[in-house]
Each structure stands twice: as C-alpha cells, then as structure tokens.
N, C-alpha and C positions, 0 to 999 in steps of 0.2 A: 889431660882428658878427664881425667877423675874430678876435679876443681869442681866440673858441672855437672851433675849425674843425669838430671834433664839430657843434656846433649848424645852423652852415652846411651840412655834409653832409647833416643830417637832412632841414630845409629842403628842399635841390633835392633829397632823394628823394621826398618830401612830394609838393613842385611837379610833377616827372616823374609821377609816378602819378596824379594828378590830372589832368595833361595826357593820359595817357594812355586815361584812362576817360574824358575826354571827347572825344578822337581817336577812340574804337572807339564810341562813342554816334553819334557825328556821322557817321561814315563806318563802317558795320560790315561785316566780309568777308563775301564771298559764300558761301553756302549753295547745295549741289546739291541742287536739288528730287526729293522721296521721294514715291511714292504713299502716298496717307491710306489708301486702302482695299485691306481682301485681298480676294482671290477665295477664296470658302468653296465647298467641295463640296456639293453640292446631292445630299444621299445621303439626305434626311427625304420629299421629295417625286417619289421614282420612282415609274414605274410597273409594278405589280406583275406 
C-alpha cells in the first residue's frame, strides 16, 4: 500500500470525506429559525 503514496493519499481523502458527511449527518449545525409566513397586506378586503 506504501509502494504508491498517490493511492494512499486518495484513500484518507476518500475516508475524511466520508467521515465527514457522516459527522455533518449525525451532528448537523444549527440553524436560526425564519418565519414561514409573511404578513400580506390586506388591501382586497377594505372597507369602502
């Protein structure tokens, strides 16, 4: 495995990334909560 060091680099990049997406799967950063909803102008149902 040593012979190629190329092959081994590939490898632990392989492995890290892997590791990775499943570091960010299992534990994913926090998000600041958004309102779902807008407030619409209410300009259809005045009174005339």
């Amino acid at each position: 495995m040593f012979r190629r060091p190329i092959l081994t680099l590939i490898l632990l990049l392989l492995l890290g990334a892997a590791g990775a997406v499943l570091w960010f799967a299992a534990f994913p950063p926090p998000v600041t909560p958004t309102a779902v909803e807008r407030i619409i102008p209410n300009d259809r149902f005045q009174v005339r």
